[in-house]
PyMOL commands that place a pseudoatom at each C-alpha (Angstrom):
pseudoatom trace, name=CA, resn=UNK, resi=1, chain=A, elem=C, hetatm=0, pos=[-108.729, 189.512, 74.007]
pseudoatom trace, name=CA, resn=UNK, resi=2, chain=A, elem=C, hetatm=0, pos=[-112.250, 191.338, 73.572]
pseudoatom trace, name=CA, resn=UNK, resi=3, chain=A, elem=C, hetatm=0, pos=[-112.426, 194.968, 71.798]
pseudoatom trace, name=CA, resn=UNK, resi=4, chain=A, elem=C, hetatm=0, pos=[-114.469, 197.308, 73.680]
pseudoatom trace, name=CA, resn=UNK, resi=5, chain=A, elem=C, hetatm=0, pos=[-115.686, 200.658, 71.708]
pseudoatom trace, name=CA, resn=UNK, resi=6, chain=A, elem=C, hetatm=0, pos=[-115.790, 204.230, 73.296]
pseudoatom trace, name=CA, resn=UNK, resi=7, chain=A, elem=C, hetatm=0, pos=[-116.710, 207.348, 72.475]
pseudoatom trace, name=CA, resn=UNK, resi=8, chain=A, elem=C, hetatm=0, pos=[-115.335, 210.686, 74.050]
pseudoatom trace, name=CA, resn=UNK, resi=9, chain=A, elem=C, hetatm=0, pos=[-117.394, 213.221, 75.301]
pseudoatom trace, name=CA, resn=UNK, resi=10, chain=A, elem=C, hetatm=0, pos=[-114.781, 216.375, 74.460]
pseudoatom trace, name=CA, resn=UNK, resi=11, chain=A, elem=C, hetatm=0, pos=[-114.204, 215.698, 71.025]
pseudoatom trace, name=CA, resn=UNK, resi=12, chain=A, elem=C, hetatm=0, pos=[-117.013, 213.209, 69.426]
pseudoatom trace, name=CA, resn=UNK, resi=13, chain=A, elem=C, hetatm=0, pos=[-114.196, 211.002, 68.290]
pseudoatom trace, name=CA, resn=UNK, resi=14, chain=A, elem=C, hetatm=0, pos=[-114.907, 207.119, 68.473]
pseudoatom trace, name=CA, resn=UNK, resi=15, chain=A, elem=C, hetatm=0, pos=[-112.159, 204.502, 69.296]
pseudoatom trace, name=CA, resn=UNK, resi=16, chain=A, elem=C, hetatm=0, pos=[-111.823, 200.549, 70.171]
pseudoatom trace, name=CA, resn=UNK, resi=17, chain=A, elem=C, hetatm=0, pos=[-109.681, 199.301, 72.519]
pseudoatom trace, name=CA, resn=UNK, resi=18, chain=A, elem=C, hetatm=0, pos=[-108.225, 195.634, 73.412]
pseudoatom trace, name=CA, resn=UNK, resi=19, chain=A, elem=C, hetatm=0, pos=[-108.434, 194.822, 76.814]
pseudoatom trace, name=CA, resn=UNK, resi=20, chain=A, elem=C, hetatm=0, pos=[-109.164, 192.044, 79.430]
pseudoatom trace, name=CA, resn=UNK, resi=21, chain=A, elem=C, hetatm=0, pos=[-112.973, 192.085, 80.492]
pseudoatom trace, name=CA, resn=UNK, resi=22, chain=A, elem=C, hetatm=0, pos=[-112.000, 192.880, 83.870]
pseudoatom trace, name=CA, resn=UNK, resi=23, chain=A, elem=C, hetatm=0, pos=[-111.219, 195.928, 82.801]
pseudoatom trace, name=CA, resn=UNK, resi=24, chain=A, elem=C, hetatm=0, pos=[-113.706, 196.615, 80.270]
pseudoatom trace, name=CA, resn=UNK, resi=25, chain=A, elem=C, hetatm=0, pos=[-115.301, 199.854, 82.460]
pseudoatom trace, name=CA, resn=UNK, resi=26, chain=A, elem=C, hetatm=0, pos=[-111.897, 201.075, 83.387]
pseudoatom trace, name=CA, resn=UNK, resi=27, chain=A, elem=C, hetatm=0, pos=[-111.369, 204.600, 82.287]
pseudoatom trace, name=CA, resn=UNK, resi=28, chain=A, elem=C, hetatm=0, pos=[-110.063, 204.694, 79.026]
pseudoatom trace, name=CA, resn=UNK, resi=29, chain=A, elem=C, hetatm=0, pos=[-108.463, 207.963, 77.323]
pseudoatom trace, name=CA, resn=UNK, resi=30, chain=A, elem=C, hetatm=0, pos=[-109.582, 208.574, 73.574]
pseudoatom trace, name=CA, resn=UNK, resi=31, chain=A, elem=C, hetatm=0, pos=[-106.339, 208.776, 70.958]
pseudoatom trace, name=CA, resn=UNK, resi=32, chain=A, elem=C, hetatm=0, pos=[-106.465, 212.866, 71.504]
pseudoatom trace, name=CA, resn=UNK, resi=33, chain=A, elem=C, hetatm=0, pos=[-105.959, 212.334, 75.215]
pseudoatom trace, name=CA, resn=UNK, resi=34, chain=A, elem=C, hetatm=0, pos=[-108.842, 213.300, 76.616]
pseudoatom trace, name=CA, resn=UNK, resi=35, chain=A, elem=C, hetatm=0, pos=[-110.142, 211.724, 80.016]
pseudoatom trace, name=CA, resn=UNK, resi=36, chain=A, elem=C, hetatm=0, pos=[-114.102, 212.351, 79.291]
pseudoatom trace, name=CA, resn=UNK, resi=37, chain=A, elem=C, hetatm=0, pos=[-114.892, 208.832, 77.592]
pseudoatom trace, name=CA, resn=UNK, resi=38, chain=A, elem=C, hetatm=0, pos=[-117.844, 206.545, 77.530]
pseudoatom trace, name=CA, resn=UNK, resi=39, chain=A, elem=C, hetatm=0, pos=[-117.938, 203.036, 76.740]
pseudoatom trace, name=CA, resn=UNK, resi=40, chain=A, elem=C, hetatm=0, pos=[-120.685, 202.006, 73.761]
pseudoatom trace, name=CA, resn=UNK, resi=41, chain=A, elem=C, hetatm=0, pos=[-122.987, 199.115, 73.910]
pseudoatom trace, name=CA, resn=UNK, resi=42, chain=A, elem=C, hetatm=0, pos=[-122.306, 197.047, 71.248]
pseudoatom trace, name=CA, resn=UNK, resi=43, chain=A, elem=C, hetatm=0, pos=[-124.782, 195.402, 69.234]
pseudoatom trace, name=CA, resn=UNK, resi=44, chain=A, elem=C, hetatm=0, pos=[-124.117, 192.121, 68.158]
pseudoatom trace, name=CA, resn=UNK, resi=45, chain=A, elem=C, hetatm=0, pos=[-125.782, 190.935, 64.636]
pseudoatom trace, name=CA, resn=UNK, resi=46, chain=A, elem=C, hetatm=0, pos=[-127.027, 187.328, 64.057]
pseudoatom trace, name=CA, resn=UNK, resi=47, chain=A, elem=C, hetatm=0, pos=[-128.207, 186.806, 61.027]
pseudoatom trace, name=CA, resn=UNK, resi=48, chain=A, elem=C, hetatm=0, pos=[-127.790, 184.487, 57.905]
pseudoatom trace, name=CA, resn=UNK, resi=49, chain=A, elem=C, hetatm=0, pos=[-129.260, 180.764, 57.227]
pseudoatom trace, name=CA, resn=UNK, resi=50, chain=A, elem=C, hetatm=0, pos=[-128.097, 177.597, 58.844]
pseudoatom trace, name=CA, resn=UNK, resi=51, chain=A, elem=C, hetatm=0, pos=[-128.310, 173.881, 57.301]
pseudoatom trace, name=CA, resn=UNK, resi=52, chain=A, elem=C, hetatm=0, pos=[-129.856, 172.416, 60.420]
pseudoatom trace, name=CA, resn=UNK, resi=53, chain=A, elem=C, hetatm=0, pos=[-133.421, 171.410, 60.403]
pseudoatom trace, name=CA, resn=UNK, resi=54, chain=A, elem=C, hetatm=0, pos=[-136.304, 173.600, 61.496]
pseudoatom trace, name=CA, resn=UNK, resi=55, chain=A, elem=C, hetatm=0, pos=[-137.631, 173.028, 65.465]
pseudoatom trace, name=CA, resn=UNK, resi=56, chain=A, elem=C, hetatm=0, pos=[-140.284, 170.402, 65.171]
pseudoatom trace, name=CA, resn=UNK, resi=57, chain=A, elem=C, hetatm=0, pos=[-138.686, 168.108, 62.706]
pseudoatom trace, name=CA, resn=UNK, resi=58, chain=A, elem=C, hetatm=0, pos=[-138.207, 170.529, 59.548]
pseudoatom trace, name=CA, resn=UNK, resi=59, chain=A, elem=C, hetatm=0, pos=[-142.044, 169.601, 58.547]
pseudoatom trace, name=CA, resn=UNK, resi=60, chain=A, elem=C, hetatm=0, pos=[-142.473, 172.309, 56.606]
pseudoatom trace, name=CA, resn=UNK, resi=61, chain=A, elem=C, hetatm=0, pos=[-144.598, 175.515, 56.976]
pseudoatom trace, name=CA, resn=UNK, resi=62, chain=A, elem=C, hetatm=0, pos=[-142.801, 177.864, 59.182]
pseudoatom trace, name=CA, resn=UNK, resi=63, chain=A, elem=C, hetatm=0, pos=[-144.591, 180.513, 61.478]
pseudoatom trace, name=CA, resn=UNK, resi=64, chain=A, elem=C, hetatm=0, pos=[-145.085, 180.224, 65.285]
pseudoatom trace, name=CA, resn=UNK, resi=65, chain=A, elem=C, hetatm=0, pos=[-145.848, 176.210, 65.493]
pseudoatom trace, name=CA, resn=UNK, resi=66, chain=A, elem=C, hetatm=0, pos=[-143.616, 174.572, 62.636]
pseudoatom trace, name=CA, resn=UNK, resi=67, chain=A, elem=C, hetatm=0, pos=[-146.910, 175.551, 60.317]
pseudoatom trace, name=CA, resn=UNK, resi=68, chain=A, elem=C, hetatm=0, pos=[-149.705, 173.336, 62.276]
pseudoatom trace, name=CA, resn=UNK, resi=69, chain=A, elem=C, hetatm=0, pos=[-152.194, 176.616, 62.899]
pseudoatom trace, name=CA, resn=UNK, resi=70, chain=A, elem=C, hetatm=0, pos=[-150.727, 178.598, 60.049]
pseudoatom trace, name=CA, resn=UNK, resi=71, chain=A, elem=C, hetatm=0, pos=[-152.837, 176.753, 57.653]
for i in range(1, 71): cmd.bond("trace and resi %d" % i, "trace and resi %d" % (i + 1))
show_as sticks, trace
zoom trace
């Protein structure tokens, strides 16, 4: 089941919740019990380095064309 993160407007606090993404913008009271609450955007990070070849055959080079106007 997803985690969706809020924040609530009365006391700052920030909180995740587990819920099905039908209900992912149903209100949602923060842990103090306060009704004011937002849900976040979250940011997902891709990062890191993968053993596949490079677009274009792994060639070499890098840059916007696998290298070829890079020089």
């Amino acid at each position: 089941m997803p985690r969706y993160e809020y924040r609530c407007r009365t006391c700052g606090s920030t909180f995740e919740l587990s819920r099905p993404m039908a209900e992912s913008s149903a209100p949602a009271a923060c842990p103090s019990g306060h009704d004011d609450t937002v849900k976040l955007l979250s940011a997902v990070a891709v990062g890191g380095t993968s053993s596949a070849p490079a677009a274009g055959g792994g060639g070499g080079g890098g840059g916007c064309c696998g290298g070829g106007c890079c020089g």
